[in-house]
Backbone atoms as SQL, in Angstrom:
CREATE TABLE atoms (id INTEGER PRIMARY KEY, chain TEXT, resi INTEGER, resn TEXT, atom TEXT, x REAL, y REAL, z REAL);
INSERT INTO atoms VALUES
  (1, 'A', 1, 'UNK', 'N', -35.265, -4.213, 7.081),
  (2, 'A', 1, 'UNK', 'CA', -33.947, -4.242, 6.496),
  (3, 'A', 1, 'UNK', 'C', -33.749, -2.982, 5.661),
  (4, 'A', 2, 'UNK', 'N', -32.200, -2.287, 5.834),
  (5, 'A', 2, 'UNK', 'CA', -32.405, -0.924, 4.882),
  (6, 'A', 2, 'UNK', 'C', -31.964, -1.302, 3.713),
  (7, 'A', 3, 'UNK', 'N', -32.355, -0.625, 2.911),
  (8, 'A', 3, 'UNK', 'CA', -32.415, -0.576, 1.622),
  (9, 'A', 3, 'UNK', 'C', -30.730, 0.028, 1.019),
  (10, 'A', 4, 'UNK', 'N', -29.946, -0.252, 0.581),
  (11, 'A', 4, 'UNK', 'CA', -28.699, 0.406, 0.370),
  (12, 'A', 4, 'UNK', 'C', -28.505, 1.023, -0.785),
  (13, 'A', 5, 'UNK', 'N', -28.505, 2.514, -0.574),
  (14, 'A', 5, 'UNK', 'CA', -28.921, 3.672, -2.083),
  (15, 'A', 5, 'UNK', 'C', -27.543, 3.824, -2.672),
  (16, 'A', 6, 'UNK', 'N', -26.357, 3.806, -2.097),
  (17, 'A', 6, 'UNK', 'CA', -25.129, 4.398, -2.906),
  (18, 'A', 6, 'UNK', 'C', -24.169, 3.533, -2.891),
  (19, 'A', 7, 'UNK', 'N', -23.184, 3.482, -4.070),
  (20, 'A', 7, 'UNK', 'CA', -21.894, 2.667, -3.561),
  (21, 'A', 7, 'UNK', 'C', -21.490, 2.952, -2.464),
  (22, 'A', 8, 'UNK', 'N', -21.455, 4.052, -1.618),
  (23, 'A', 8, 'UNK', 'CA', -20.762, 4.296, -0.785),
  (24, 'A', 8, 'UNK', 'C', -20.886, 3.888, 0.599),
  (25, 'A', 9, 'UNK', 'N', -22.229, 3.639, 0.175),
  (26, 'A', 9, 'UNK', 'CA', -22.879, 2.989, 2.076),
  (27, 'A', 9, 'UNK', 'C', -22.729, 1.487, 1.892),
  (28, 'A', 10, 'UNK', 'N', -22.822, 0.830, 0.417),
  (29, 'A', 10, 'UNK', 'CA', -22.503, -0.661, 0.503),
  (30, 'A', 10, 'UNK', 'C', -20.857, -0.894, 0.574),
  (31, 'A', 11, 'UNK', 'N', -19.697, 0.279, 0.110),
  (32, 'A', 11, 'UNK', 'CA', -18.552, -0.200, 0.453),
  (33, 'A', 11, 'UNK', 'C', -18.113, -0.189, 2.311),
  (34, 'A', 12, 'UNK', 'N', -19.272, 0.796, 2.688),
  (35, 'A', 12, 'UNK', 'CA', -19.131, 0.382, 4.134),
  (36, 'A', 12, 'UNK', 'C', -19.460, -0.427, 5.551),
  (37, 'A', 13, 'UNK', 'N', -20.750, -0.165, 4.815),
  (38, 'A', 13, 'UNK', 'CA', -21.188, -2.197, 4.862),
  (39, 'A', 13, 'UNK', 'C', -20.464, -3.444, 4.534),
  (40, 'A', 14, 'UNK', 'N', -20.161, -3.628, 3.155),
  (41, 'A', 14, 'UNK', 'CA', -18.612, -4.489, 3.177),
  (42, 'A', 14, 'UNK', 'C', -17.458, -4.845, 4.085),
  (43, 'A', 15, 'UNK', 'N', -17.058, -3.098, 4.261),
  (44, 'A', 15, 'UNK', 'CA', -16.147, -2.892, 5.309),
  (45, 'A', 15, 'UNK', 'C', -16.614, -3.746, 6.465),
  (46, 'A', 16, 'UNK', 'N', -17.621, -3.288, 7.145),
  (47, 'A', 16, 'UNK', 'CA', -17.887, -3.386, 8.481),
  (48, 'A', 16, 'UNK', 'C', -17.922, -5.248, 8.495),
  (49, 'A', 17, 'UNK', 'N', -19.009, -5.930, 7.390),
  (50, 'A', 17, 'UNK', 'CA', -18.758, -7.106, 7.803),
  (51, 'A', 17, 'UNK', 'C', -17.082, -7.557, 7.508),
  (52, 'A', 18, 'UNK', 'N', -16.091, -7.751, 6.621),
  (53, 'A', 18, 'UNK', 'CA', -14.952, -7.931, 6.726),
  (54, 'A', 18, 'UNK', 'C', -14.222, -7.944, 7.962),
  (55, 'A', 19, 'UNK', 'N', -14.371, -7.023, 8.543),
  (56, 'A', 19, 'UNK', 'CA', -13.579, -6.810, 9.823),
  (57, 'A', 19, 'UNK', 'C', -14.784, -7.812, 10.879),
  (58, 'A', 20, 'UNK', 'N', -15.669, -7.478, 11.079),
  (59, 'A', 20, 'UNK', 'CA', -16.436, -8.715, 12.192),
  (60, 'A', 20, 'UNK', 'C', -16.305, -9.884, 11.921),
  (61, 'A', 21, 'UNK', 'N', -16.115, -10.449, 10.695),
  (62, 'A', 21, 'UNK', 'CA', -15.671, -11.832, 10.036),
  (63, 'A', 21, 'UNK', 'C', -14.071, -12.323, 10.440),
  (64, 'A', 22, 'UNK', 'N', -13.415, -10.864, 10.007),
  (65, 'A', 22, 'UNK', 'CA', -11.939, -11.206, 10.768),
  (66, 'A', 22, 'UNK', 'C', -11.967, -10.969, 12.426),
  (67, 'A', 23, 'UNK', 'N', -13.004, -10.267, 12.844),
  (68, 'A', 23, 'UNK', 'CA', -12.795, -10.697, 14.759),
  (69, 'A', 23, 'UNK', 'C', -13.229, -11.618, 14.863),
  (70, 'A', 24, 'UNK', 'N', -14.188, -12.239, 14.075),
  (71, 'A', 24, 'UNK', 'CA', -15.094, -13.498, 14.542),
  (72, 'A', 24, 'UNK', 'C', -14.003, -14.652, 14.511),
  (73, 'A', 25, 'UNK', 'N', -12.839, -14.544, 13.720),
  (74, 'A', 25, 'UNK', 'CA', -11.752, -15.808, 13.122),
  (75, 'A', 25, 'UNK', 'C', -10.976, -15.407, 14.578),
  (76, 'A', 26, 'UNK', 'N', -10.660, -14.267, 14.934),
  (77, 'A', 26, 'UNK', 'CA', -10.196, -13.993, 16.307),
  (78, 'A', 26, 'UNK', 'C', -8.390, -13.833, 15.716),
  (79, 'A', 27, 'UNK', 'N', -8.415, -13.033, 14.340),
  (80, 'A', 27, 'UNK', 'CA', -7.327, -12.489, 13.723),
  (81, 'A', 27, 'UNK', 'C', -6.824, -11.084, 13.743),
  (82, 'A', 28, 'UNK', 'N', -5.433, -11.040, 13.932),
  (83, 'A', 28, 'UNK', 'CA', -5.148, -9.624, 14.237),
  (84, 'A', 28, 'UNK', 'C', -5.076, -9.117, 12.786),
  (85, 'A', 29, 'UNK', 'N', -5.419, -7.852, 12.287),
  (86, 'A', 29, 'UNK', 'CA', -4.512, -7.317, 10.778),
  (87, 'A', 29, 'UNK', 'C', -3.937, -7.139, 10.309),
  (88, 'A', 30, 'UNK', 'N', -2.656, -7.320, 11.262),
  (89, 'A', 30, 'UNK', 'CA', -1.000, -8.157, 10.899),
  (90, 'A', 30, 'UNK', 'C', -1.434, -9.368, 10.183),
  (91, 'A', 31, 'UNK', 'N', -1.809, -10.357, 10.405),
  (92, 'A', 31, 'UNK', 'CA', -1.774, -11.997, 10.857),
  (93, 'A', 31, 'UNK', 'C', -2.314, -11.816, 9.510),
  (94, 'A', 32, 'UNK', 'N', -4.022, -11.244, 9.145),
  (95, 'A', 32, 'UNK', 'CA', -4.678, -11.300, 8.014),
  (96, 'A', 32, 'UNK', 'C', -3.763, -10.938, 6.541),
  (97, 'A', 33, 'UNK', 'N', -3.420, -10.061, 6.946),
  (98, 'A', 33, 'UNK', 'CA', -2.237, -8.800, 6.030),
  (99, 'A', 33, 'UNK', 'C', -0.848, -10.102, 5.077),
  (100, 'A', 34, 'UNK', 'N', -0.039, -10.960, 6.793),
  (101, 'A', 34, 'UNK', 'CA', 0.451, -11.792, 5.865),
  (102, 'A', 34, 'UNK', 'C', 0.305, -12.870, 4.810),
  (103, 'A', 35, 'UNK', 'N', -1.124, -13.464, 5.705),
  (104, 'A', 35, 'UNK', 'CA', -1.267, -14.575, 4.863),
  (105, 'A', 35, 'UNK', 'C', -2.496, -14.292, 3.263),
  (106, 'A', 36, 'UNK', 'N', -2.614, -12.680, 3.440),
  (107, 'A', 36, 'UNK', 'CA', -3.781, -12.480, 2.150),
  (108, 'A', 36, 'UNK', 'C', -2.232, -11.567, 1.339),
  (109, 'A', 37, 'UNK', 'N', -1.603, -11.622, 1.383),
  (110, 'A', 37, 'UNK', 'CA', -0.402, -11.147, 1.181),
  (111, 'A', 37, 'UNK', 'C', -0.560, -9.582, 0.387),
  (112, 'A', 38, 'UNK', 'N', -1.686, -8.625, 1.585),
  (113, 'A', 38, 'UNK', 'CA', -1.582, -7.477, 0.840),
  (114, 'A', 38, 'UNK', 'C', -0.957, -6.599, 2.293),
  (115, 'A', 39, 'UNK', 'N', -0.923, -4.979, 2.129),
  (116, 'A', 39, 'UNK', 'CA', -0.537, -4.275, 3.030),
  (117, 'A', 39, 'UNK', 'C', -1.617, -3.699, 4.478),
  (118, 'A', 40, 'UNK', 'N', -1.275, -3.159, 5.394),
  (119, 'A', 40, 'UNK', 'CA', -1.806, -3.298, 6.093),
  (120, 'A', 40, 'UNK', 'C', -2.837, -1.994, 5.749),
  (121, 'A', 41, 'UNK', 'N', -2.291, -0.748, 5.101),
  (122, 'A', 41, 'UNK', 'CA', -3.284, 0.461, 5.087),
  (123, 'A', 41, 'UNK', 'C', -4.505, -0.063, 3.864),
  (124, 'A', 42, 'UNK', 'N', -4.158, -1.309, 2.629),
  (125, 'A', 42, 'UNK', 'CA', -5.132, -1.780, 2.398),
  (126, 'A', 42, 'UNK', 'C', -6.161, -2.712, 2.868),
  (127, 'A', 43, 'UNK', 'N', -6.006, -3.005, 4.021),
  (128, 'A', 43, 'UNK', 'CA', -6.735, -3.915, 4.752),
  (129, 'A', 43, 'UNK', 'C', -7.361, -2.877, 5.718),
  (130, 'A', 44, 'UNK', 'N', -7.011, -1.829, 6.079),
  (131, 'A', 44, 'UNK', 'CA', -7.581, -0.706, 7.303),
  (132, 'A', 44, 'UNK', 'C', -8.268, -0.232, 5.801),
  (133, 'A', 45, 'UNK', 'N', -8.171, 0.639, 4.433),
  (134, 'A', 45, 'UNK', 'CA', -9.087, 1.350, 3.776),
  (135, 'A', 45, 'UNK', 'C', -10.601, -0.123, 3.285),
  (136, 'A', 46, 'UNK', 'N', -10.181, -1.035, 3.444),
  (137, 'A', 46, 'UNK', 'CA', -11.279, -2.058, 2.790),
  (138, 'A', 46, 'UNK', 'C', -12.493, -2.235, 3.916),
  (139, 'A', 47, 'UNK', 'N', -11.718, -2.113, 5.247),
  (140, 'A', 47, 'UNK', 'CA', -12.521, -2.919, 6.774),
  (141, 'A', 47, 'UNK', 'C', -13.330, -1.004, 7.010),
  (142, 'A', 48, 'UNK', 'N', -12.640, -0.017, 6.391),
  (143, 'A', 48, 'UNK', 'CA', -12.973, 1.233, 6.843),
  (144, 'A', 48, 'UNK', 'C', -13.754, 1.843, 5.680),
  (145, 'A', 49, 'UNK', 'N', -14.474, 1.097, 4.558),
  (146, 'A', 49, 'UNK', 'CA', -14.994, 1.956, 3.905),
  (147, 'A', 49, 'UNK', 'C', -14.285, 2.674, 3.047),
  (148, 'A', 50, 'UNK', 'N', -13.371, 2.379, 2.847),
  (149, 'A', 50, 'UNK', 'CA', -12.820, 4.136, 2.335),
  (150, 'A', 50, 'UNK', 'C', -12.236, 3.727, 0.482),
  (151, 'A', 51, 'UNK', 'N', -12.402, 2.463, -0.224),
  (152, 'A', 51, 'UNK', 'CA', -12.061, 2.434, -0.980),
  (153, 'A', 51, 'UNK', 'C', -10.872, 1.319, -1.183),
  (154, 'A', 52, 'UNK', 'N', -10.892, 0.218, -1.930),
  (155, 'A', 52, 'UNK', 'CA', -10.134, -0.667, -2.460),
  (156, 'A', 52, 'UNK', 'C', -10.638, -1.342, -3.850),
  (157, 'A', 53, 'UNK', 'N', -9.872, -1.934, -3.976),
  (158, 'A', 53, 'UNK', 'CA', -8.870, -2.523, -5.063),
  (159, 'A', 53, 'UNK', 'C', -9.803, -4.366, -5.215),
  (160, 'A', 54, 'UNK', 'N', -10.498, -4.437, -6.409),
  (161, 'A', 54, 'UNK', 'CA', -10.866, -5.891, -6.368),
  (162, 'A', 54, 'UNK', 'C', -9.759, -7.001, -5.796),
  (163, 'A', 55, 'UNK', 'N', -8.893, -6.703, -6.294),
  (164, 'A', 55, 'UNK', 'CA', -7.722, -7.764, -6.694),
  (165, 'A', 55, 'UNK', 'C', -7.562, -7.976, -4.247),
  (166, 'A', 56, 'UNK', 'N', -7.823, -6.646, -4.087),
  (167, 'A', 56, 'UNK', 'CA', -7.475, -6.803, -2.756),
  (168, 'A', 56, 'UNK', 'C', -8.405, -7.776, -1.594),
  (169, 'A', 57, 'UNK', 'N', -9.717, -7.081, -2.304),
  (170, 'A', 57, 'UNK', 'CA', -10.922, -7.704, -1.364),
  (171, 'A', 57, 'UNK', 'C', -10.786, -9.628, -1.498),
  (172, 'A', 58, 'UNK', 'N', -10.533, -9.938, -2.717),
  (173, 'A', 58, 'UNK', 'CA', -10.537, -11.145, -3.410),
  (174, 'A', 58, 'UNK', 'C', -9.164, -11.980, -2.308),
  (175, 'A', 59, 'UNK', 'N', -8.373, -11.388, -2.197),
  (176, 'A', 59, 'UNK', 'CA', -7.340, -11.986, -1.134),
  (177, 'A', 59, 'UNK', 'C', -7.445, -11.906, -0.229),
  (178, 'A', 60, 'UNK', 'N', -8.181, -11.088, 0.425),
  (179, 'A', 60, 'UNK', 'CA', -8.810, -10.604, 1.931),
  (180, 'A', 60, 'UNK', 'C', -9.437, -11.934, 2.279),
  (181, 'A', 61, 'UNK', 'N', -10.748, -12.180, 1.160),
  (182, 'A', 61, 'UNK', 'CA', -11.916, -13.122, 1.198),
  (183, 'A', 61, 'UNK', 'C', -10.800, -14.638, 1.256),
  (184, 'A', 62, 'UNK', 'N', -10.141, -14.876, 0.386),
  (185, 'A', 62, 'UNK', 'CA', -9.564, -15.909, 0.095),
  (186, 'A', 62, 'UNK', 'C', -8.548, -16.514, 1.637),
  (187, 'A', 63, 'UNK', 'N', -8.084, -15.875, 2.085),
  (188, 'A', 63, 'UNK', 'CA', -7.450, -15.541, 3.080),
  (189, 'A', 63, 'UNK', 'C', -8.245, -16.011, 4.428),
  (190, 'A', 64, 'UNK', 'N', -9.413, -15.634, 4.558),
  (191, 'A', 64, 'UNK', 'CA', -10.559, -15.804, 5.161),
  (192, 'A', 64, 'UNK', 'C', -11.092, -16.976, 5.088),
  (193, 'A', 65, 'UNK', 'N', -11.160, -17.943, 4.123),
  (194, 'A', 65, 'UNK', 'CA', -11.670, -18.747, 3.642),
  (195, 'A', 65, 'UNK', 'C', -13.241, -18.175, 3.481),
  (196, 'A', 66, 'UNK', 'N', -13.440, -17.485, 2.345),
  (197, 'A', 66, 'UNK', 'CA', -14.652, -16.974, 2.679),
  (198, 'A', 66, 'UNK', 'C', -15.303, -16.735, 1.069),
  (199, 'A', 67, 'UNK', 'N', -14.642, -17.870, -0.064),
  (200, 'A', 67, 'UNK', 'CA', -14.639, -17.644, -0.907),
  (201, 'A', 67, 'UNK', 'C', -16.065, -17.521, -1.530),
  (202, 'A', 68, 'UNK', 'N', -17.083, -18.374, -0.806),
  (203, 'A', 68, 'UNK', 'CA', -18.247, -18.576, -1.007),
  (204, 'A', 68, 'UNK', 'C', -18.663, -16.850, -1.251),
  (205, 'A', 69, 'UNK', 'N', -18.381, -15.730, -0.380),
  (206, 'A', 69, 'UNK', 'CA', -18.567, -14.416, -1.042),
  (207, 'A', 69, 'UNK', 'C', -18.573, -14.474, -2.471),
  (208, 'A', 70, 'UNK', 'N', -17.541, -14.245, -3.066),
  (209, 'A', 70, 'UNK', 'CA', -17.324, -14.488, -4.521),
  (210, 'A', 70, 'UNK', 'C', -18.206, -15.059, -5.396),
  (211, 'A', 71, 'UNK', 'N', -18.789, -16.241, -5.044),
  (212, 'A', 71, 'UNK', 'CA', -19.734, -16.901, -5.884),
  (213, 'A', 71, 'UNK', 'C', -21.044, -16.145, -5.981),
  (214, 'A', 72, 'UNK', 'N', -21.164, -15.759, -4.603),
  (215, 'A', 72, 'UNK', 'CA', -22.753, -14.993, -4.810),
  (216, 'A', 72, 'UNK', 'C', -22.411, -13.886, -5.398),
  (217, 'A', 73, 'UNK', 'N', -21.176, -13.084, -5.578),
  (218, 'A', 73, 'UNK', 'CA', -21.409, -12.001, -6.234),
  (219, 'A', 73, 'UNK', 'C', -21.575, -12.157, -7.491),
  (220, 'A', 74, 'UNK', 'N', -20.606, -13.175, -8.069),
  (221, 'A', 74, 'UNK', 'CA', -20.242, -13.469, -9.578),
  (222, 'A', 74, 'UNK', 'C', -20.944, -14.716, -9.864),
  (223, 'A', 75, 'UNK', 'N', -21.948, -15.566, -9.446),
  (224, 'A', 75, 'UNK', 'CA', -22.490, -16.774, -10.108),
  (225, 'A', 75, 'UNK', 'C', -22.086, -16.981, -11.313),
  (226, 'A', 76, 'UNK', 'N', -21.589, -17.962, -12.090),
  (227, 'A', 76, 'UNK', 'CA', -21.404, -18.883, -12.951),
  (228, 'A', 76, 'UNK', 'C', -22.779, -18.733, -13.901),
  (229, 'A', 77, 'UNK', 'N', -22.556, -17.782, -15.021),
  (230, 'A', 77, 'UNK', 'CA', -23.975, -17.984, -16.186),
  (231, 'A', 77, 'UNK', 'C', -24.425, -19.236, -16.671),
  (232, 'A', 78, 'UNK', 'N', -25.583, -19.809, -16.712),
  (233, 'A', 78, 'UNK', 'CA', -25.854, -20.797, -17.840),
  (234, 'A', 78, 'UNK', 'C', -26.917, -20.428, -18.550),
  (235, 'A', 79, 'UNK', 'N', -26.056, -20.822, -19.796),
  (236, 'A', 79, 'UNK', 'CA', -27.339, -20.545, -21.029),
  (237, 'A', 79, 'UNK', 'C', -28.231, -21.708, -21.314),
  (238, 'A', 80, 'UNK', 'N', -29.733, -21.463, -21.595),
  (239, 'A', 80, 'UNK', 'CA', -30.679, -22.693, -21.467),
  (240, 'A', 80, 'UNK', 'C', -30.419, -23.549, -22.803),
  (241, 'A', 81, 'UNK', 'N', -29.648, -24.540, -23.238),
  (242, 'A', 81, 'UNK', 'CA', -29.755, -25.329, -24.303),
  (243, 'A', 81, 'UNK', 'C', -30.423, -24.685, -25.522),
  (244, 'A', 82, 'UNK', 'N', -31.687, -24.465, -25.410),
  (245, 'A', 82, 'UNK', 'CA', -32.334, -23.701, -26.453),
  (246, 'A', 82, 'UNK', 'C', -31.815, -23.068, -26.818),
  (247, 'A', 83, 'UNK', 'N', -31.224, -22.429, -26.508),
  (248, 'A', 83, 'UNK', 'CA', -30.424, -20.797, -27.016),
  (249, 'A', 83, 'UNK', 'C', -29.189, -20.973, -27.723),
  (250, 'A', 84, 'UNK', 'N', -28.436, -22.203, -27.386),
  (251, 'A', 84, 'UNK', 'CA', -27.345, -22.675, -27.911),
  (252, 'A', 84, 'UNK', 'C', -27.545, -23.230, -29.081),
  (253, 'A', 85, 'UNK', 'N', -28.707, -23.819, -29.800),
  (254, 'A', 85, 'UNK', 'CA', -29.188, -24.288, -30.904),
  (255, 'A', 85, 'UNK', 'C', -29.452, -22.838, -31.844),
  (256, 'A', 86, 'UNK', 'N', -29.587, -22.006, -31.991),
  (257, 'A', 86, 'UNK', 'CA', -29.846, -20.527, -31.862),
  (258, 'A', 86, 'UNK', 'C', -28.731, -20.235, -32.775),
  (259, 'A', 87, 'UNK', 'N', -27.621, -20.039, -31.908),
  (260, 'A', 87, 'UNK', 'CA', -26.304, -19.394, -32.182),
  (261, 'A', 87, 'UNK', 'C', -25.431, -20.487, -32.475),
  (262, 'A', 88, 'UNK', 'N', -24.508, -19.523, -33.651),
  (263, 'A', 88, 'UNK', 'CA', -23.405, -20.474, -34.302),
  (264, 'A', 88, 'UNK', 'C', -22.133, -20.775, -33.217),
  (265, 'A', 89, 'UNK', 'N', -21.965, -19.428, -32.802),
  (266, 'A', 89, 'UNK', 'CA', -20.711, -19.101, -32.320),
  (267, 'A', 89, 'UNK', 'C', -21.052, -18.342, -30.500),
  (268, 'A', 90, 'UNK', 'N', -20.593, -18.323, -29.637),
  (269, 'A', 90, 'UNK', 'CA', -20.988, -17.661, -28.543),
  (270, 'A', 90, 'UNK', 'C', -20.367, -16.029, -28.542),
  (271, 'A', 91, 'UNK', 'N', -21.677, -15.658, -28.017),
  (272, 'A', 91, 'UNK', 'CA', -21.604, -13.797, -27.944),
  (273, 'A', 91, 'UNK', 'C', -20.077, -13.270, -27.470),
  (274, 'A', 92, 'UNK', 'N', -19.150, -12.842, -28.006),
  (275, 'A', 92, 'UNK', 'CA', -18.690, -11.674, -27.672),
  (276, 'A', 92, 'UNK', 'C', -18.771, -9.955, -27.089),
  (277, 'A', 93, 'UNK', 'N', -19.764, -9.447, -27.824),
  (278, 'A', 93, 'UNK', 'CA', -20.753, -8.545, -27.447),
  (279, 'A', 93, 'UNK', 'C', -22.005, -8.667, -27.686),
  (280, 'A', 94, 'UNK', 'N', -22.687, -7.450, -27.537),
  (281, 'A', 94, 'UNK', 'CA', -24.198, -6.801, -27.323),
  (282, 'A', 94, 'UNK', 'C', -24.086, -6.709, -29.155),
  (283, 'A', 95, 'UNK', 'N', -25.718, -6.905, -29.513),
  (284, 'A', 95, 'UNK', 'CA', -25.819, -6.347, -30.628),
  (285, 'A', 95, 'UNK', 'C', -26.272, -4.744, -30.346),
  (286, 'A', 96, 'UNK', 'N', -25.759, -3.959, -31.642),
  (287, 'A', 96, 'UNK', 'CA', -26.462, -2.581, -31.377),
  (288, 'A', 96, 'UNK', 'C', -27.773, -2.290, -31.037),
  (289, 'A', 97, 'UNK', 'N', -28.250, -1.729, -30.758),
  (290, 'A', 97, 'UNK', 'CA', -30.044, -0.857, -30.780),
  (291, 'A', 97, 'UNK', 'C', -30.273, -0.500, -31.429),
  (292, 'A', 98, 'UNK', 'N', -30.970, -0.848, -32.250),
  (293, 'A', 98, 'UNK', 'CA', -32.220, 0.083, -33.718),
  (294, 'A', 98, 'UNK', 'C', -32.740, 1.364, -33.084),
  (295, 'A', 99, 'UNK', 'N', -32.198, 2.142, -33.581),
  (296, 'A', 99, 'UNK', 'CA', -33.129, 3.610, -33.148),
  (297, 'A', 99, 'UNK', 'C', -33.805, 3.702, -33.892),
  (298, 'A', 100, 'UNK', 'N', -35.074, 4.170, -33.084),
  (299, 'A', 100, 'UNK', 'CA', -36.249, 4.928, -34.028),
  (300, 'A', 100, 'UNK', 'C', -36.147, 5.818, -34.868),
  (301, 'A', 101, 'UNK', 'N', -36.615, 6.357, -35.716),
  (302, 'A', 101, 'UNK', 'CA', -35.779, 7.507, -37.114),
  (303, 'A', 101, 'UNK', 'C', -36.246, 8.526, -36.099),
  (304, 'A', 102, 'UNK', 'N', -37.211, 8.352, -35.504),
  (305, 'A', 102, 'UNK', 'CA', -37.930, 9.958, -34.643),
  (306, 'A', 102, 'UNK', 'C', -36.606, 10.413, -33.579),
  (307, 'A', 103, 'UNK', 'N', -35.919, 9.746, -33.007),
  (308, 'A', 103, 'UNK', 'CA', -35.238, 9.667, -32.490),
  (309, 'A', 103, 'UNK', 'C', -33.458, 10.544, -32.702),
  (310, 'A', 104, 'UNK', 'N', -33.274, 11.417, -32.146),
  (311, 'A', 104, 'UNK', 'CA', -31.971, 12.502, -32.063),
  (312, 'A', 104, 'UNK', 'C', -30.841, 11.804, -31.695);
């Protein structure tokens, strides 16, 4: 299995499965286009590698019924109980980093 080094080879990988997922449904990119209700040159730059728009892929997928994508990208965090005994309030951010004094 290759190893995928750049955004750029995984947005085309993306691409490539998107579009075999939409031949596999046996959908034209008209047909996909209306019912994910985006345009058609964003559905040719997403299936082609070339650059899109979350908001786009997310309607593509949805459209698809293919939402299960989504989950594996974004899983649902849980914090272990323990940790919730811990904290008063839940994190907003990162705490800073202590730099070393040796440190520029």
């Amino acid at each position: 299995m290759k190893t995928i080094s750049t955004p750029e080879e995984l947005e085309y990988m993306l691409g490539e499965n998107m579009k075999a997922l939409r031949l596999q449904k046996n959908l034209a990119r008209k047909t996909l286009c209306n019912r994910a209700g985006i345009s058609e040159n964003a559905l040719r730059n997403l299936e082609g590698g070339k650059g899109t728009t979350l908001k786009t892929l997310i309607r593509a997928l949805k459209a698809l019924h293919q939402e299960t994508w989504l989950e594996k990208i974004a899983p649902k965090t849980s914090i272990h109980p323990l940790h919730l005994t811990n904290e008063k309030e839940q994190r907003q951010r990162a705490r800073r980093k202590k730099h070393d004094e040796n440190e520029i």
